[in-house]
N, C-alpha and C positions, 0 to 999 in steps of 0.2 A: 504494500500500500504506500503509495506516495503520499510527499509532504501536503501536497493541494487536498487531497483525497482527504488525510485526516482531519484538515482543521474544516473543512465543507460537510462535515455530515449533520443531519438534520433532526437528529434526534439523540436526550440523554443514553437510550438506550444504547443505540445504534453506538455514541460513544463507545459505551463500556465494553460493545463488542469489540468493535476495531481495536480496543485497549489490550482486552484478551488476546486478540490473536497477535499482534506487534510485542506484547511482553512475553507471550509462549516463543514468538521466532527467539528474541533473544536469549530467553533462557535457555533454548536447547543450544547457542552458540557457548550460553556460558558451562553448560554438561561437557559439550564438547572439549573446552579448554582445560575442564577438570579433571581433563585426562592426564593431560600436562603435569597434572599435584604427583603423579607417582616417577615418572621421573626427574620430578624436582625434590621429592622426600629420598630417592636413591641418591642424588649429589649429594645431599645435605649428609645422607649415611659416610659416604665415601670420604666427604672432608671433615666429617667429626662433629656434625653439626646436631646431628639426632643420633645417640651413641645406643639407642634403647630399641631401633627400630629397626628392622632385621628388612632385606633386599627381599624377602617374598611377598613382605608386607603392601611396598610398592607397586609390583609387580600387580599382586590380585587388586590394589587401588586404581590402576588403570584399566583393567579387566572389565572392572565393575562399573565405571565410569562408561565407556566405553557402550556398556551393553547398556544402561541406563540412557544416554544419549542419545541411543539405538531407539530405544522403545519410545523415548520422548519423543525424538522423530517424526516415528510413527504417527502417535497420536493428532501430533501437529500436523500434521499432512490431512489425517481424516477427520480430524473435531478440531479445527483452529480456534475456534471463542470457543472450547468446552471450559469449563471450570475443573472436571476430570484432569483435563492436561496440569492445566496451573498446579495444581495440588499434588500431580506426581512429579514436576519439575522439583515443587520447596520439599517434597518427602526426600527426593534424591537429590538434593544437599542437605537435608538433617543426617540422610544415610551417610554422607561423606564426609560432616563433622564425627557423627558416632564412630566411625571406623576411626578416623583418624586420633580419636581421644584414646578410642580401645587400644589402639599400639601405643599410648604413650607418647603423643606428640602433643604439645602443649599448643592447644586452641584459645581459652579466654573467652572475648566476647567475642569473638567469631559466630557465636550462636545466633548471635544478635542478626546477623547480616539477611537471617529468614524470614524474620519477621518486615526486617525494612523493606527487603523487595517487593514482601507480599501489598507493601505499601501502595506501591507501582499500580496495581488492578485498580483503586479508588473501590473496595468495594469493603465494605465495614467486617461483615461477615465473613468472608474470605479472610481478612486480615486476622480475625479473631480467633479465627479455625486455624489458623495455619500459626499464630502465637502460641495456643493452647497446644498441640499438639508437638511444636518447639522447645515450648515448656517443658515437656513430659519426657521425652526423648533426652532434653539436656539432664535432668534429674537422673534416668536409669541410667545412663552414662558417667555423670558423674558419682555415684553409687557404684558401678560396676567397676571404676579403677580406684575406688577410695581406698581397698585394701592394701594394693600394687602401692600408693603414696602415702598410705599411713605409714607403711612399712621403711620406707626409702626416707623419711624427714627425718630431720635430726630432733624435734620436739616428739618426747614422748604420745602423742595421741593412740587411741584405737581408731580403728578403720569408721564407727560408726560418728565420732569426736568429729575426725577428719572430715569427715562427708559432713556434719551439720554446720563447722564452721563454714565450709566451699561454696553451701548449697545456701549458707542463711545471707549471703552475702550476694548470691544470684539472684536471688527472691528479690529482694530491695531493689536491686537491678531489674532484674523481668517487670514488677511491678512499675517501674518509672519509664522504661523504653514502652511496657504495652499502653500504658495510660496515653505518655504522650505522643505514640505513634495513633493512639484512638481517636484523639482531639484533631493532629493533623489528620489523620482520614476523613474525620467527620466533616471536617470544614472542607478539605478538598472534594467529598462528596456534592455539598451543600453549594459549594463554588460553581460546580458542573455544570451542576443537575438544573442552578437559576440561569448558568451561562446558554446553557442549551434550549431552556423553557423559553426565556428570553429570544433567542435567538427563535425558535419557533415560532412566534408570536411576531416578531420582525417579518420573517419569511412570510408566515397567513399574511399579514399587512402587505408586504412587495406583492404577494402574487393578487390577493383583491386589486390593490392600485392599479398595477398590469393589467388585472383582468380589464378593472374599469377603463383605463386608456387604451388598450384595445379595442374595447366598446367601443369608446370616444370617436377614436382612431377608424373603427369602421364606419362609424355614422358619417366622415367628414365625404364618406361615400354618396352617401342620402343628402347632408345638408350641407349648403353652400359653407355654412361657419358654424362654428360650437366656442360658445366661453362657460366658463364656469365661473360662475359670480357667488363670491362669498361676500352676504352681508354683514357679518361680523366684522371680519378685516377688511373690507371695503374695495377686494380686489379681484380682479376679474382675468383669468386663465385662459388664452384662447389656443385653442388646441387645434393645430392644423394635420400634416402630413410628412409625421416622420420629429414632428416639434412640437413645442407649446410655447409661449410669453407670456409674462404674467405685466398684468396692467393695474397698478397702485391708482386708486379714485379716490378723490374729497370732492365729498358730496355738497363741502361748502361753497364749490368753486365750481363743479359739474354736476350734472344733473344726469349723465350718461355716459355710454362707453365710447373710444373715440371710434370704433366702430358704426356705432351709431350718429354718431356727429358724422360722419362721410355719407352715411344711407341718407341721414335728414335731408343735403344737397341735393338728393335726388329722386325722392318722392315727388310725387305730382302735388303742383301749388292747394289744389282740394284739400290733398292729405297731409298738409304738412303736421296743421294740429294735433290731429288726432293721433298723428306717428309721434311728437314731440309727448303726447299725453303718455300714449301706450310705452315709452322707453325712461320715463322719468322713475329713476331707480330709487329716489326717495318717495315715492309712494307704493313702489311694486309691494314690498310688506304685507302693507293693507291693501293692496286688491286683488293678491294672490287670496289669502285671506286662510281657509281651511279649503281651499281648492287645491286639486292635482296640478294644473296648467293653466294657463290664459294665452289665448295668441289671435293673432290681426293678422288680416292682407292689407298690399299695400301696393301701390304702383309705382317703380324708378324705370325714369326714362331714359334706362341706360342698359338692366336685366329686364323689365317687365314685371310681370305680377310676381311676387316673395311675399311669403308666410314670416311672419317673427312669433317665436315662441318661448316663454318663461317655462323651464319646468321644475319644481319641486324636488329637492334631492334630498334634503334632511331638514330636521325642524327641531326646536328645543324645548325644553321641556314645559314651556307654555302653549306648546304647537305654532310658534312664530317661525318660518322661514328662516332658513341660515346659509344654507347653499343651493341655489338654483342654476339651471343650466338654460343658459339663451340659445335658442339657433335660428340660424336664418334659412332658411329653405327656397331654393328657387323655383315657382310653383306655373310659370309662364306660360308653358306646352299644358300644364292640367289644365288650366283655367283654358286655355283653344281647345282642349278634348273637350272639356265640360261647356265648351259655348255653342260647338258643333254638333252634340249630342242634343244640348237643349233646343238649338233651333231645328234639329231633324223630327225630334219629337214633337216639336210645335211647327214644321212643312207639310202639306198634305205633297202626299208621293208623287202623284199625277202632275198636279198642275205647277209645283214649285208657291206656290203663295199660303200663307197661314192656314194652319186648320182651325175646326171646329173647339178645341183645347186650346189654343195660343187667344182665339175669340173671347170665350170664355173668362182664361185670366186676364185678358186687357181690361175686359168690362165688367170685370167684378170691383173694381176699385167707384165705378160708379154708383152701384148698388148700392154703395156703402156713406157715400157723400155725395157732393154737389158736382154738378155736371155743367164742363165748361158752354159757357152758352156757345162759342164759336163750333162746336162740335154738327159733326151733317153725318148723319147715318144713312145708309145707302142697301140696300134690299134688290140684289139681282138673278132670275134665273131662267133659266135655255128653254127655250121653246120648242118644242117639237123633237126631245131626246129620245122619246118613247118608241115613236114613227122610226129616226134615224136607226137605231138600234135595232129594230123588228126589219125595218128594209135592208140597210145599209150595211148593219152586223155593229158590235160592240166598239171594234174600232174607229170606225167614223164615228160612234158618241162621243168616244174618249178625244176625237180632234175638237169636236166644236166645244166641248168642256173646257180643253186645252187654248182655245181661240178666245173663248168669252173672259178668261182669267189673264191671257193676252191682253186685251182690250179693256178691262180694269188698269190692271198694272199703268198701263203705257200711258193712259188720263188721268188717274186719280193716287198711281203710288208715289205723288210728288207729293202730295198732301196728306196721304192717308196709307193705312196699309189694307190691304186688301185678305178676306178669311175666304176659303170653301168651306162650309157651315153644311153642304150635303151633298147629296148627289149632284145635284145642276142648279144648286141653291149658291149666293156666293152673298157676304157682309161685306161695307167698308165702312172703315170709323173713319172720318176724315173729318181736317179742320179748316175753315175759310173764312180769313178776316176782311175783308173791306173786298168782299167780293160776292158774286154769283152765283152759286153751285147750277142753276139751270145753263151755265154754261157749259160748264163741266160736263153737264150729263147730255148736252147734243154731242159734244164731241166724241164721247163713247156713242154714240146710236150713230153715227157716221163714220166711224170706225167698224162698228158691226155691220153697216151696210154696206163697205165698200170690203168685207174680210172674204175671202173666196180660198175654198182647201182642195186640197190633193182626192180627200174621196167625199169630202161636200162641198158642193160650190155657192150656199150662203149659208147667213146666219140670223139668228134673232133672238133677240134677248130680252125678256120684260124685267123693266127697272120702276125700281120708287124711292124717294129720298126724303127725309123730312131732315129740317136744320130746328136744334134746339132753342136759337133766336124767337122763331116762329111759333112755340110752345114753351114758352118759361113757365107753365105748372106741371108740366107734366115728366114724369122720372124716366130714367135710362127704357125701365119693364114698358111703359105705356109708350113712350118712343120707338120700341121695335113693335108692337101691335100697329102702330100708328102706319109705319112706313110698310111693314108686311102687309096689311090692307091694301099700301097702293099701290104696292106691286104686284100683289094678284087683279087689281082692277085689270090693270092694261096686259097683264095675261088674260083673260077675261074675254078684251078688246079683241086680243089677237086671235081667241079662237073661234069666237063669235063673228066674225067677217069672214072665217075658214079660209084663210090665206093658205099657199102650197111655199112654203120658201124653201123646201130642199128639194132636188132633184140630184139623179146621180152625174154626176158630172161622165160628159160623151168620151167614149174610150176611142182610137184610134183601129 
């Protein structure tokens, strides 16, 4: 495991593993060199250094080493973090103090050196285990040569004298290294286990943030701009593509972001207020309010139609807003889907001119109020469709239907707009100030009369028109009875004199 590896892991646990297994590599490094203790106890024989220690003794210390190393090996190979391993690594150096005290080689606190590595694991219990059982090991050991050096001292003692002066004085030692190697563990525990919690807690935090700025990040996809406005510290984040700036506001001095001070230049003169209203950051507060979001269209004569949107990203403990996210969205093409949609739905298919729906909500706003008196309603419909249809076939109705919506348009769509309200039935709401509409309406009947098709060769069309002038009592409803009257009259007219106005036009 490399150096990066260890200091990046992600958890206390995961620590203690990686601990395990980097202290087992090196302990079997240190079995292995303790092989070396036998032929360094052989010099030592040779130059007279250990005169008590006889050259087999050696000999089986590296043997034993050796195989020990062997099976530590092992272990670490297939259980790298076991605790297993650990525990036979400090058994096989307690094994290699005990032999080496049983020949008579004078160890000390060398004992000690088990317990401090066990140190190295950071694990309380490990530490405890592997003291206690240090403990125990150093006692029958030193019990088992007390005889050998009662014997050998020059002060009178028995073996058992021997052994409780050696041992009452390891005790006071054992008790002061376990104690204070306990304190140190406990804290290097404690040290970790917050370093790593900590650090956990850091990481959930980087990767929300992440998460969240990816979000951000992906939405800069969807919308033209994203800032993140914290109203607390008064600063406003704008998060682009691959970047963010952060924008420091006084509210005593602005009223918005400069973001928005460039849009303002560019709304339509209409909207400037209402965009000035909608972006004024010391009020968003309160008119966010306990809402999700608020957001306006707007018109810049530069993008076109854009959406602006406040949204809600946290709130404090009163439910007041603290961080919201503004975006700007370029909404241009929806707003033409959405206008091309509405007027196909309000087209009649055929003839290109308003339907009976687009009629309807024109003149509903009159139902409702007062009716400009310059208003002229106009009631027109095809003569003789029935005939044409039954002689002619569907298609010749659909021309003169086609022809009489012609012959609206091309008189009256200057002023007015023109509906097909039915079959061969057509409305026009039209306005005329300081003028005539009986003009108007010869010109359409002289348009009708002079109109000749491909598979009818005339036309005829009864019209009626009443102007609201001419009736100031009477409401939009009595205004279309008024005029439908007069336009059945002179249908009326027209079939009652049984005039033939279509004939098939002469084929070659």
């Amino acid at each position: 495991m490399g150096k990066d590896q260890f200091f990046t892991l992600e958890s206390y646990e995961a620590f203690l593993r990686q601990t395990r297994v980097k202290i087992n590599k090196m302990l079997n490094k240190v079995l292995w060199i303790c092989i070396v203790t036998g032929p360094a106890l052989a010099f030592g024989v040779w130059t007279g250094m250990f005169p008590r220690v006889q050259y087999i003794t050696c000999l089986w210390i590296a043997i034993l080493m050796a195989l020990l190393a062997l099976g530590h090996r092992l272990l670490t190979e297939k259980f790298p973090d076991s605790k297993v391993t650990s525990y036979f690594a400090l058994i096989a150096l307690d094994f290699l103090l005990v032999y080496m005290a049983n020949s008579h080689i004078n160890i000390a606190l060398t004992y000690y050196i088990v317990p401090l590595v066990a140190l190295l694991f950071c694990d309380k219990r490990l530490y405890l285990q592997a003291s206690a059982f240090n403990f125990v090991v150093m006692l029958g050991s030193v019990w088992n040569i007390s005889e050998y050096y009662a014997a050998t001292t020059v002060m009178d003692e028995t073996p058992l004298q021997w052994y409780l002066n050696l041992v009452g004085g390891y005790v006071i030692e054992s008790v002061i290294m376990v104690s204070t190697g306990y304190v140190v563990c406990k804290y290097m525990t404690v040290y970790f286990s917050n370093f790593y919690r900590n650090k956990e807690e850091l990481l959930e935090k980087e990767a929300k943030i992440s998460e969240q700025f990816a979000i951000l990040s992906s939405m800069t996809e969807i919308y033209q701009s994203i800032n993140l406005l914290d109203l607390e510290t008064q600063t406003s984040t704008f998060f682009g593509q691959n970047h963010e700036d952060l924008e420091v506001l006084d509210w005593s001095k602005q009223m918005r972001t400069k973001l928005n001070e460039d849009l303002s230049r560019q709304v339509m003169l209409d909207q400037y207020d209402n965009f000035l209203r909608f972006t004024n950051l010391a009020t968003l507060k309160e008119r966010l309010g306990q809402k999700k979001s608020i957001s306006s269209e707007f018109i810049s004569t530069i993008q076109g139609w854009f959406r602006a949107q406040y949204i809600v990203v946290s709130r404090d403990e009163n439910g007041v807003p603290t961080k919201v996210i503004y975006t700007i969205q370029n909404i241009d093409e929806d707003k033409k889907r959405e206008e091309r949609l509405i007027r196909i739905s309000n087209t009649d298919e055929l003839t290109r001119v308003f339907n009976r729906r687009s009629y309807e909500n024109d003149i509903r706003p009159f139902r409702r109020g007062m009716v400009d008196p310059n208003l002229v309603l106009v009631s027109a419909d095809v003569n003789g469709l029935k005939k044409v249809n039954d002689t002619l076939g569907h298609e010749a109705g659909d021309e003169i239907i086609r022809a009489t919506a012609n012959c609206l348009v091309s008189t009256m769509g200057n002023i007015g707009k023109v509906y097909r309200v039915g079959g061969d039935e057509f409305m026009v709401v039209a306005y005329v100030r300081n003028g005539n509409f009986e003009d108007v309406k010869n010109k359409f009947l002289e348009q009708v009369s002079a109109w000749t098709g491909k598979l009818v060769d005339s036309l005829s069309v009864s019209i009626g028109y009443v102007c609201k002038k001419d009736y100031p009592d009477s409401d939009i409803d009595a205004l279309e009875k008024t005029v439908d009257g007069l336009m059945y009259q002179m249908k009326q007219k027209f079939y009652s004199e049984g005039e033939t106005l279509f004939r098939e036009p002469n084929t070659l």
